[in-house]
N, C-alpha and C positions, 0 to 999 in steps of 0.2 A: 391545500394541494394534495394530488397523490402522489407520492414519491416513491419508484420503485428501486432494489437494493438486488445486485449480481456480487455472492459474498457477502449474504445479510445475517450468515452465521458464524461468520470467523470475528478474530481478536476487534479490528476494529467495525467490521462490518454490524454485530451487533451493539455495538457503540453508535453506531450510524442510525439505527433501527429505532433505537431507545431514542434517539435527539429530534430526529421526524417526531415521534410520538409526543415527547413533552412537550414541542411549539403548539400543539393541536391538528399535528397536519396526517396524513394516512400513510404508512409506511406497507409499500408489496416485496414481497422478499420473494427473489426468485429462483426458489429451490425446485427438484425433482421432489419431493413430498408435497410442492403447491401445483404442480402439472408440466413444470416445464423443464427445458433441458437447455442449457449453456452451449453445449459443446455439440450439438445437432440442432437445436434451434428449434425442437418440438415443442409446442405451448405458448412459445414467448410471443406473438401479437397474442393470442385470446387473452394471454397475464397482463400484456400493459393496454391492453383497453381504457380509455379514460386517465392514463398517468399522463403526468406532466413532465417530471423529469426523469431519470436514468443517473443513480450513482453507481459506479462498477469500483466495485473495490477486491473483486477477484484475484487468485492466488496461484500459484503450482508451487510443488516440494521442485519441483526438478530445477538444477543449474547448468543443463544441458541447455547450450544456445538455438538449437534445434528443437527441442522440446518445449522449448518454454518461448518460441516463437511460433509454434507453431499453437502452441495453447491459447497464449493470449492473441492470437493474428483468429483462431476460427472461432472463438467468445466474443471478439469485437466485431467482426462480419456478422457474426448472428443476432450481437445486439442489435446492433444499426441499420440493420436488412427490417428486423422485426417493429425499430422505433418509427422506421420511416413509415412502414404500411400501419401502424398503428396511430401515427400524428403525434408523437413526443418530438417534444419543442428542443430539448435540450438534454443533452448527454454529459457526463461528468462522470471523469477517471481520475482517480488515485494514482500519483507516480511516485518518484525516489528524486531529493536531489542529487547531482552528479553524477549521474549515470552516464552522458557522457563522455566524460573519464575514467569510467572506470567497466573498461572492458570486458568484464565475465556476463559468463552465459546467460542469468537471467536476466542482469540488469542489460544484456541485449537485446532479451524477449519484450522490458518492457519499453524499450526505445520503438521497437517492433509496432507494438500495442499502439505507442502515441504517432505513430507514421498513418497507423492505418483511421483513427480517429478522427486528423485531421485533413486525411482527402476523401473521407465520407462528405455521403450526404445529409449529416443530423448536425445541427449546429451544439457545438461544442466547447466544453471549458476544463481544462487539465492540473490537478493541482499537485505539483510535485512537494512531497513532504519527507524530511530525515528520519532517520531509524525510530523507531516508538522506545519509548523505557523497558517494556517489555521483552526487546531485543538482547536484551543480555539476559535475561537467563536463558529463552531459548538458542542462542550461543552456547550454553554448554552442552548441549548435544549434537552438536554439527558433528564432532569428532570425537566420540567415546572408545579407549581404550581402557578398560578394566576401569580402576576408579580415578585414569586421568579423564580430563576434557581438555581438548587442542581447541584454544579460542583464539579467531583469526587477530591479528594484530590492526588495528583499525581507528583511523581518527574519527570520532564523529557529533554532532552537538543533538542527542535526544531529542524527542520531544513528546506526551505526552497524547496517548491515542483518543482521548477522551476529547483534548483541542485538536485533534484531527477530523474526528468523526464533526464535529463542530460547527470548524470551517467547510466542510465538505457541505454540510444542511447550508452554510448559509450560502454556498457558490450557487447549488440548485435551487432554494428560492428567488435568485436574481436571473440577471439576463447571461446568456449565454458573453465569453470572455476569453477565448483560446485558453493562450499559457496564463495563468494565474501566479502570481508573484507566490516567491515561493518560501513554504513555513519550515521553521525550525526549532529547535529548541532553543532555551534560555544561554547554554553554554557547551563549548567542548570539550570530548572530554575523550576517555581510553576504553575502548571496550571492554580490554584484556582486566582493566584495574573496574568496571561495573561489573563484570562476570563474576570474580571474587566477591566484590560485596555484596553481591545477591547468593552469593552460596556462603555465605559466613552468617549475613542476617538469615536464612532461611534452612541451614542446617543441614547442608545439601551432601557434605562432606565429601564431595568431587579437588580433584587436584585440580588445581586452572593451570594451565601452559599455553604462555602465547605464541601463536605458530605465524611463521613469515611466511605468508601465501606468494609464489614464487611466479614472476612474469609480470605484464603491465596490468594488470588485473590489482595484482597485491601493493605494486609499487601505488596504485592512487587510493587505495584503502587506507595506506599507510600516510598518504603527503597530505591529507584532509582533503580530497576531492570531493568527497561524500559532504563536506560541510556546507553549508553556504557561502556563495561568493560575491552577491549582493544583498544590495539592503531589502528589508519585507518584514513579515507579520513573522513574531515570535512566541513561542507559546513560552508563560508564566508560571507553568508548576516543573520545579528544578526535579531533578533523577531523585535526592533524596529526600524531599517531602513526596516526592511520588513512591519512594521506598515504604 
């Protein structure tokens, strides 16, 4: 199969990259260095010419609800614009569990994102997944102040980008599926208390302070909305053998 990647150079999108390739399948990574553009839509049919599926695992910094609706709302138009005149059979997006409940601005961009996926016209499968291992350390820069870091205060159950990127290869080698049962890690657990032990094993010498994100945004951060709340596939490698 050719399988092409929106985000085939971020954390887990080159994890994606690499899993296409080890099955024996062709992975198209659709960056501006291969001719095309996400956010105008220049390149993307002559890029997915001959692909079969579409994984979007694309990104924005911004947690403005505006910005990051409006990002992921004109990357999915232009996927789906570009899959349809090119004959991709099936589309596949990367989501968040509990989003939701849990109010703030991106995780509204990407509720955004999964509205406009599903009243396209590309037949499509959505697999929403909890925070990667990797989310705590990049929590300690959310909020740098001198040598503290403000790490939000957050329930949540990891789970490892490698069985993400995984899952993702094997949703686009199958048949198209809407929502896809949704993955999580092995167990819950505290942001505030991974952020410290990723900067204690790693030498980081940041202060960690957990900050109470203030409004309904924080309150479901904090009550485990972010975790799973049904049953589904769990990934296997715990936060500290992934340490």
């Amino acid at each position: 199969m050719r399988i092409a990647v929106a985000g085939g150079t971020g954390v887990v999108g080159s994890l994606v990259v690499q899993e296409i390739e080890k099955r024996g399948n062709e992975a198209v990574v659709l960056t501006r260095s291969t001719g095309c553009d996400l956010t105008t839509g220049d390149g993307l049919e002559a890029r997915l010419a001959g692909v079969d599926a579409v994984i979007d695992v694309t990104s924005t910094r911004s947690q403005s609800k505006r910005k990051a609706s409006e990002f992921f709302g004109v990357v999915t138009r232009n996927l789906l614009a570009a899959e349809k005149a090119a004959g991709v059979g099936h589309h596949v997006a990367l989501s968040i569990v509990g989003i939701d409940d849990v109010p703030t601005g991106y995780y509204q961009g990407k509720l955004h994102q999964e509205q406009t996926i599903a009243t396209g016209d590309v037949p499509w499968s959505i697999l929403r997944a909890t925070q990667f291992h990797e989310f705590a350390e990049q929590s300690l820069s959310f909020v740098q102040i001198g040598p503290w870091s403000l790490v939000p205060q957050m329930s949540i159950q990891p789970v490892a980008a490698q069985e993400v990127a995984a899952k993702l290869v094997d949703i686009a080698t199958g048949e198209p599926q809407g929502r896809a049962p949704d993955l999580a890690g092995p167990e819950p657990l505290e942001l505030v208390d991974l952020a410290r032990t990723v900067n204690e094993r790693k030498s980081l010498s940041r202060r960690v302070v957990g900050l109470r994100v203030p409004g309904a945004g924080g309150r479901g951060m904090r009550s485990g909305a972010l975790r799973p709340s049904t049953d589904g596939p769990r990934g296997a490698l715990t936060f500290q053998q992934w340490l």
